[in-house]
C-alpha positions in Angstrom: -16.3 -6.7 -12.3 -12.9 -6.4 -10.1 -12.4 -10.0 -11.3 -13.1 -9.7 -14.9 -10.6 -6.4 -15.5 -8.3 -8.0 -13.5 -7.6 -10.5 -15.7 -8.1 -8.2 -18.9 -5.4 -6.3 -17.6 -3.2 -9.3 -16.4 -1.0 -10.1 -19.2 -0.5 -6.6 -21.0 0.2 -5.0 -17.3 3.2 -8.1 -16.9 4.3 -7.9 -20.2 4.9 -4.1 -20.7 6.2 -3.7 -16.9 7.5 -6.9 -15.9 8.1 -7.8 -12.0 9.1 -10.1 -9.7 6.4 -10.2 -6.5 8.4 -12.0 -4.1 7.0 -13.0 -0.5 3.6 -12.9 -1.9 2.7 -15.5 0.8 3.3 -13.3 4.0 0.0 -11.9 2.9 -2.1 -13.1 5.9 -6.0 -14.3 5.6 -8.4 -11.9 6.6 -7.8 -8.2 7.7 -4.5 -6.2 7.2 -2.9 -3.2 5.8 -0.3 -3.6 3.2 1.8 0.0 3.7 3.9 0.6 0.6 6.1 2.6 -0.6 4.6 5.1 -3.8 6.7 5.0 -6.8 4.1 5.8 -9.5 0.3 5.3 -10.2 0.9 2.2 -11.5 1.6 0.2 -7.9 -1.8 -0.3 -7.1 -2.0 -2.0 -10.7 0.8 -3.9 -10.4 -0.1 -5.2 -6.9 -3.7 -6.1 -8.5 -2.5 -7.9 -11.5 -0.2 -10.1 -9.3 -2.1 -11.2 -6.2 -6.0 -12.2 -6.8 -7.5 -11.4 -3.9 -9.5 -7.9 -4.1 -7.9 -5.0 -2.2 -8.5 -1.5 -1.2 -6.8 1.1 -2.0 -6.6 4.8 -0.6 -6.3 7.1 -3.5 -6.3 11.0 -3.9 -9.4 12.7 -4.5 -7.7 14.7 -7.7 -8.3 11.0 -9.2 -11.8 11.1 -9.5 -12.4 14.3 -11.2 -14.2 12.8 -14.1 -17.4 11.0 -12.8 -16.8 7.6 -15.6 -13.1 7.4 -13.7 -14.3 8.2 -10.6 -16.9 4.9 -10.9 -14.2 2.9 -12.7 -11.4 3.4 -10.0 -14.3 2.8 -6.9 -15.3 -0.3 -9.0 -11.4 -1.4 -8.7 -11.6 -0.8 -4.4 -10.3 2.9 -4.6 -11.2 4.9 -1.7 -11.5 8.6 -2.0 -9.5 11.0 0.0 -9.0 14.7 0.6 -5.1 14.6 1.4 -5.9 18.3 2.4 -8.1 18.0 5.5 -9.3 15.5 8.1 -11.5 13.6 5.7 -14.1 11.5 7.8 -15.9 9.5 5.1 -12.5 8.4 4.1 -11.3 7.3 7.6 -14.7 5.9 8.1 -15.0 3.4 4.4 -11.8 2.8 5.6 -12.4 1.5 9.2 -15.2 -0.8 7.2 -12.8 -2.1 4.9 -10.8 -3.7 7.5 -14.1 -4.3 9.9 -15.2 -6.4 6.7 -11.8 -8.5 6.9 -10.4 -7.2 3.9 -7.2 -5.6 3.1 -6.4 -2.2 3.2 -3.5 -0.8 0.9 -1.6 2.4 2.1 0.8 4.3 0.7 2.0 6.1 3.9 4.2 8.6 2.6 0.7 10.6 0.9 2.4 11.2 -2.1 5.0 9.8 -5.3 8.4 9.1 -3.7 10.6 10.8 -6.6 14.1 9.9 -5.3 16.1 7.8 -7.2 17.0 5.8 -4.2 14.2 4.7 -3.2 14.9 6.4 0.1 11.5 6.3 2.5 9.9 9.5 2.7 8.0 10.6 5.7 5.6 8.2 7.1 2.1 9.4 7.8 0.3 8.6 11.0 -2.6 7.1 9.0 -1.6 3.5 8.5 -0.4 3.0 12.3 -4.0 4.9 13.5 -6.0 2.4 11.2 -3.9 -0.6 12.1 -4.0 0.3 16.0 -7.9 1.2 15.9 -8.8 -2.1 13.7 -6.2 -4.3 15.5 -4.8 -6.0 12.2 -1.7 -6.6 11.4 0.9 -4.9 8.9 2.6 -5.9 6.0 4.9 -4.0 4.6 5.8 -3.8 0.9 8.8 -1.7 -0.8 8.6 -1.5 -4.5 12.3 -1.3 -5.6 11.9 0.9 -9.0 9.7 3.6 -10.4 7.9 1.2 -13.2 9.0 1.9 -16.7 8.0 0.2 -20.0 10.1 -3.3 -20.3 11.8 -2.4 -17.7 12.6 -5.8 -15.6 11.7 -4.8 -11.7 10.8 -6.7 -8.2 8.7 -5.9 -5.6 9.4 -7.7 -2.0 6.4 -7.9 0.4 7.4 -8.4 4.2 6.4 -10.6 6.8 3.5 -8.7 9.1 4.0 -7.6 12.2 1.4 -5.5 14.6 1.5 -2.7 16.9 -0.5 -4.6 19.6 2.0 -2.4 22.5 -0.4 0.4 21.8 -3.6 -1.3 21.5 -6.3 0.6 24.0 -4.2 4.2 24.3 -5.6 7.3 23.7 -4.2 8.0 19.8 -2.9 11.4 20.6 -0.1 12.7 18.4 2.9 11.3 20.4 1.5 7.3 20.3 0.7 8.1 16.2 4.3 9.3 16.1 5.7 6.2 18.0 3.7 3.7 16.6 4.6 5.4 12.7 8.0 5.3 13.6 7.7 1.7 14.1 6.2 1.5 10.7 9.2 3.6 8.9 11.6 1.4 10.8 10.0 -2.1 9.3 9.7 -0.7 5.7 12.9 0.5 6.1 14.4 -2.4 6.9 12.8 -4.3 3.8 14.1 -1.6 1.4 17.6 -2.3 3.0 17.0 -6.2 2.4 15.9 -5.4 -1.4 18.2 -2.9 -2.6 21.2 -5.1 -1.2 19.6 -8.3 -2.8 20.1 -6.8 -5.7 23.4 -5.1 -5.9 24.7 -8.8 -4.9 23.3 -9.9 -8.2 25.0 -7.3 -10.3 
């Protein structure tokens, strides 16, 4: 089914909101987590209507208030989570996501980014606690405009990197922190490389 929408959606989704993917390639085989940035609900569409391979995505519970949604958007690879409390199930699909070498999409900051400069929010400890528990790599991914209709935009996806340093160490809030820092620093660094590629155009 994830195959067949996919390409339903394909050409109205590129048309109406059109975007450069660029470094679609750094994308590994196998098991990772792609931590973007969270612009609007439309990323995790635009990222599926440009790459082919099936990914998961960790969405907000409020999503899935209507039970014919609900199915829908778990059809797509949405996973369920209460942003309000330690959610288990959540952590644990998620854990079997990656355990099933697929990939994992994150947007660490937990909500919509509404700045107008795209500047980072703060980063969650999920996305380093999942990548250090898993031992998969990162990819990070900055999306460099809120999508609007006909609105030309690009999206840059990183080369991956891992927070291997930490591999084996008790996850207590100080590692989390350290290891999320590291995380804000490399999607930091790729907003930095996108927003200057494209003042350089103008």
């Amino acid at each position: 089914m994830f195959h067949f929408v996919q390409c339903l959606l394909a050409l109205p989704i590129r048309m109406s909101y059109p975007t450069k993917f660029v470094g679609k390639n750094n994308i590994p085989k196998g098991a990772c987590i792609i931590a973007s940035n969270h612009t609007s609900n439309l990323d995790a569409v635009l990222l599926a209507v440009h790459t082919w391979e099936k990914k998961y995505y960790v969405a907000k519970k409020e999503l899935f208030k209507s039970k014919l949604i609900g199915s829908f958007l778990k059809s797509m690879g949405a996973i369920k989570i209460d942003r309000q409390s330690t959610d288990v199930a959540a952590i644990k699909n998620c854990m079997k996501v990656l355990k099933e070498n697929k990939k994992l999409v994150i947007f660490p900051e937990g909500t919509r980014n509404k700045n107008e400069d795209m500047q980072l929010g703060e980063v969650k400890h999920g996305v380093a606690m999942f990548a250090i528990k898993a031992k998969v790599p990162i990819v990070p991914m900055f999306i460099a405009k809120k999508p609007k209709f006909w609105r030309r935009n690009k999206v840059v996806i990183g080369k991956p990197f891992t927070l291997e340093e930490f591999y084996g160490q008790k996850l207590d809030n100080d590692v989390l922190q350290k290891a999320s820092d590291i995380v804000a620093e490399k999607m930091n660094e790729l907003r930095e490389t996108t927003l200057n590629s494209l003042t350089k155009k103008k």
